[in-house]
Structure formats: structure tokens, C-alpha cells
C-alpha positions in Angstrom: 149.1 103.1 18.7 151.8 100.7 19.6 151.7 97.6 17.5 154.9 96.1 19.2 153.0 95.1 22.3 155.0 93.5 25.7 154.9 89.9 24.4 155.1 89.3 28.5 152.2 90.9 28.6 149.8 89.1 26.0 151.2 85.8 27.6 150.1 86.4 31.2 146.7 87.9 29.3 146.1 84.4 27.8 147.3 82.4 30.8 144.5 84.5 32.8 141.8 83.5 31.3 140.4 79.9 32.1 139.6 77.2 29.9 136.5 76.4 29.4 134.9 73.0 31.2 132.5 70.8 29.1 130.8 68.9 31.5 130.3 65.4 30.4 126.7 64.2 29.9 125.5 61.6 32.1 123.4 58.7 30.6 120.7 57.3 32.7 120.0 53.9 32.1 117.1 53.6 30.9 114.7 51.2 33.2 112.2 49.6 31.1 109.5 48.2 32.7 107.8 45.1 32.4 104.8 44.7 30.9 101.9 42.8 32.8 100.1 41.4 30.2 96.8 40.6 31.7 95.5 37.1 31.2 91.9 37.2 28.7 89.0 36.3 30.6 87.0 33.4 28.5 83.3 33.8 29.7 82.1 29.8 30.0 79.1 29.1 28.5 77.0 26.6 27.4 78.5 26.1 24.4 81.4 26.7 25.1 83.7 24.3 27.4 87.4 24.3 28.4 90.2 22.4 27.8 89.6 20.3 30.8 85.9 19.2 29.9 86.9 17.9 26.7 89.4 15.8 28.3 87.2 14.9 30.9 84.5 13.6 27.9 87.5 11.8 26.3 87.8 9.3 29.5 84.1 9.4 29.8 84.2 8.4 26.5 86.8 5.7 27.0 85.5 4.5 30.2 81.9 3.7 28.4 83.6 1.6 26.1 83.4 -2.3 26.4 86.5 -3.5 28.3 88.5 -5.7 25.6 90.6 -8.4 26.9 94.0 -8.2 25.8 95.3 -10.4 22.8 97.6 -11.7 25.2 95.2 -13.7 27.3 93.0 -14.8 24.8 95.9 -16.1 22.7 97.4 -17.3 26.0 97.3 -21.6 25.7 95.5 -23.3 28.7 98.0 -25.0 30.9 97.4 -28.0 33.1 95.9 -25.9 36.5 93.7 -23.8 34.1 92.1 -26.7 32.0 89.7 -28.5 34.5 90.0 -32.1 34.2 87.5 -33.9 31.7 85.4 -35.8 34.6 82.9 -38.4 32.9 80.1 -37.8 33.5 77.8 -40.3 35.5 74.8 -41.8 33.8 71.9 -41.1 35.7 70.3 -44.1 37.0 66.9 -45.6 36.1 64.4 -44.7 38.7 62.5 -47.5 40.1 59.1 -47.6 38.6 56.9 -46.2 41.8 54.6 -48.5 43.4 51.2 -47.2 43.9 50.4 -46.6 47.8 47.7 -46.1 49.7 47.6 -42.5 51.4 48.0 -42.6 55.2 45.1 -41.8 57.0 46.9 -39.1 59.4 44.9 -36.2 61.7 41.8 -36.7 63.5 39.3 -39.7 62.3 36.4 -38.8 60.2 32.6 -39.6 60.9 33.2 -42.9 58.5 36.4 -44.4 60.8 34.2 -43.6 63.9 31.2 -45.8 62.6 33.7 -48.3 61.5 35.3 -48.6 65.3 31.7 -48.5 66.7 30.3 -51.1 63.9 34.0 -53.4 65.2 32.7 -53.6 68.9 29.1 -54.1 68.6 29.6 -56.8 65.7 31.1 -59.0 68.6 27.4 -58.9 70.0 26.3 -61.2 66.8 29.8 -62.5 64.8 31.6 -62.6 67.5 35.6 -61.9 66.6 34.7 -62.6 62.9 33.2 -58.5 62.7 36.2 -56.7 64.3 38.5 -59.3 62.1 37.0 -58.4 58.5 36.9 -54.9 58.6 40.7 -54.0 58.7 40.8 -56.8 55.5 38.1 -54.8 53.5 39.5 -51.6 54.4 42.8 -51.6 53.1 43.3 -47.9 54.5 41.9 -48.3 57.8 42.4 -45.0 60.2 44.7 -46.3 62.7 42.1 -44.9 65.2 40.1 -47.7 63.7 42.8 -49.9 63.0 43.6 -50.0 67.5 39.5 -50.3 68.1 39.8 -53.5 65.8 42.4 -54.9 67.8 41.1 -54.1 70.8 37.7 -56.0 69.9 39.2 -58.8 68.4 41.0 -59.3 71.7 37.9 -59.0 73.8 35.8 -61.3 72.0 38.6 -63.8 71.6 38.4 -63.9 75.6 34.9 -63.8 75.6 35.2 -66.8 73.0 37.3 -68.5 75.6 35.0 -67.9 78.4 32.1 -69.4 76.5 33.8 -72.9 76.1 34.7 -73.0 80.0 31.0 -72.7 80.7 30.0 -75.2 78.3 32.3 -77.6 80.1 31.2 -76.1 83.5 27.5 -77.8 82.6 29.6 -80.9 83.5 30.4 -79.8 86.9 26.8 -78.0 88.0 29.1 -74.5 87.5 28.2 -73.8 83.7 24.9 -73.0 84.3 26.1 -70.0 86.8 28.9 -68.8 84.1 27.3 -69.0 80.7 24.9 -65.9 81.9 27.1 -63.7 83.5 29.6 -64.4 80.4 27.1 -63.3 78.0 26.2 -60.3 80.6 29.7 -59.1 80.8 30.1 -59.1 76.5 26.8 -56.7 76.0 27.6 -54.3 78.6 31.3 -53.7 77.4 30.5 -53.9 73.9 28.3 -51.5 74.2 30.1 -49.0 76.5 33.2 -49.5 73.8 31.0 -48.4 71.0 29.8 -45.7 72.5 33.6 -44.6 73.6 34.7 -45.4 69.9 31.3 -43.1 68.1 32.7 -39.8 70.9 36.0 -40.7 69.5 38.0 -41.9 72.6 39.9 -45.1 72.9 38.8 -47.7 75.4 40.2 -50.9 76.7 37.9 -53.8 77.7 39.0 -55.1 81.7 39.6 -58.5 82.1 41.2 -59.1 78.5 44.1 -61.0 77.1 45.9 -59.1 74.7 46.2 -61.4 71.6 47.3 -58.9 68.9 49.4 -55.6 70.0 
């Protein structure tokens, strides 16, 4: 065998055969994904209350409390328009001492004030004016139904009273003896009809009067 070889020969050999190719490796990047964490579910119970509640009990809490004024308007001095103005005080005056009255008669008259009107017109049949004159003086608190039956005898009788001295002085003239009759005629009959009038409780005015007293 040949050791001394075509050098030519062994060159074009080792330029024949190819080079191996070492691929490079490819790195992924590595995608690393995020964790959800999942929030923990706090079962509420009774017992047990959130953040919120306690908060909410807090201004519960501080809304319960008395209201404290601040130090700055208490220590705050009154001024002039605050401070209302130191107004004496009147001293009361004395009453009067009250004078004892008698009560009004007022409303409807009573059984008693009827008598009395009747008792004023047929006292004229025996007293004359004197009857319906005396019983408003001892009656201090006379009904004023009374009271206008009083009046309105006294005035009749004061006629009547007048009518009796022109008959006396008609004797004189042949006329008194016609007058004096009919005058004592006329005072019966009225007096009578006006007590009757004065016992239902109406009022009654005598005819043929002069009206004295209003």
C-alpha cells in the first residue's frame, strides 16, 4: 500500500465533505400568567358585621350624643344688640278695693217680680201713687220688668191724682158731681186690667196718661 497518497487528492476529499450546522436553539419567552386571586367570601352573620356597620354605629353613636356648644360662643362676651336692655319694671298698681253690687236681674221675670208689678198697679186702688212709689225703694234689685210697671203706675195714678182735684173743684161749678164718679170708674177698671196684663207677664200702658217719669 501506498503511503505517499496525492496530497490533491486528500484536499478535495476534505473540501467534499460539509460542515456540520448547529442550529441555534430558540428561547420562547416564557408567558407567565397572571394569577386571579379570588376575593374570600365573609358569610355575614349576626355576630358578625362589616366594616361599614361599625362606622355606621360610630355616627350613631356620635349623633346620640348631647350637642355641646362650642367654647367659642359660650366664652363669646355679649355685645350691645345681644344684651336686651335692662327695662324697669313697672310696679303693678293697687287695685281698687271692689264695691259690692247688686246682681242684675237679666232674662225673663220670676213669679215674685210678676206679683210685685201686679201688687204696683192694684195698690193705686187704695194708696194711690204712694204703692207703685215704695216698692222700687224696698227693692233695691227690682226686675226692670218690674221696675217699667212701677213707672207706668206711678204715672197713671199721678193723673188720676190730678183728675180727682179737678172734680173736687168742679163741685163749685155743678160739674164735680158728674167727674168724681167716672174718675174713680176709669182708675178701677185700668188698674185692674194692668194687673192682670202685669201677673201674664206683658207690659201695658194706661190711655189717657201723662208720662211723669220715663
Amino acid at each position: 500500500m501506498n503511503n505517499d497518497a496525492d496530497p490533491s487528492i486528500s484536499e478535495s476529499s476534505d473540501s467534499n465533505i460539509p460542515e456540520p450546522q448547529i442550529p441555534k436553539p430558540q428561547i420562547p419567552t416564557p408567558q407567565v400568567p397572571t394569577p386571579s386571586v379570588p376575593k374570600p367570601e365573609v358569610p355575614f352573620s349576626a355576630t358578625s358585621k362589616p366594616a361599614d356597620s361599625a362606622e355606621d354605629s360610630q355616627l350613631e353613636a356620635d349623633s346620640s350624643a348631647p350637642a355641646t356648644e362650642p367654647a367659642d360662643s359660650i366664652n363669646e362676651p355679649e355685645t350691645a344688640e345681644s344684651k336686651p336692655p335692662n327695662i324697669p319694671e313697672k310696679p303693678a298698681a293697687a287695685a281698687p278695693p271692689e264695691m259690692p253690687q247688686t246682681p242684675a236681674n237679666t232674662g225673663e221675670p220670676s213669679p215674685q217680680d210678676r206679683q210685685l208689678a201686679m201688687l204696683a198697679h192694684l195698690s193705686g186702688l187704695v194708696i194711690m201713687f204712694l204703692g207703685p212709689l215704695l216698692i222700687p225703694q224696698l227693692k233695691p234689685d227690682i226686675h226692670p220688668y218690674t221696675n217699667e210697671h212701677c213707672k207706668e203706675a206711678l204715672n197713671f195714678q199721678l193723673t188720676i191724682l190730678i183728675a180727682f182735684v179737678v172734680s173736687y173743684i168742679g163741685f163749685f161749678f155743678c160739674i164735680g158731681a158728674l167727674l168724681l164718679p167716672a174718675v174713680i170708674l176709669i182708675d178701677i177698671i185700668f188698674c185692674i186690667i194692668a194687673a192682670m196684663k202685669a201677673n201674664e207677664g206683658q207690659m201695658y200702658r194706661y190711655p189717657m196718661t201723662i208720662r211723669f217719669i220715663k
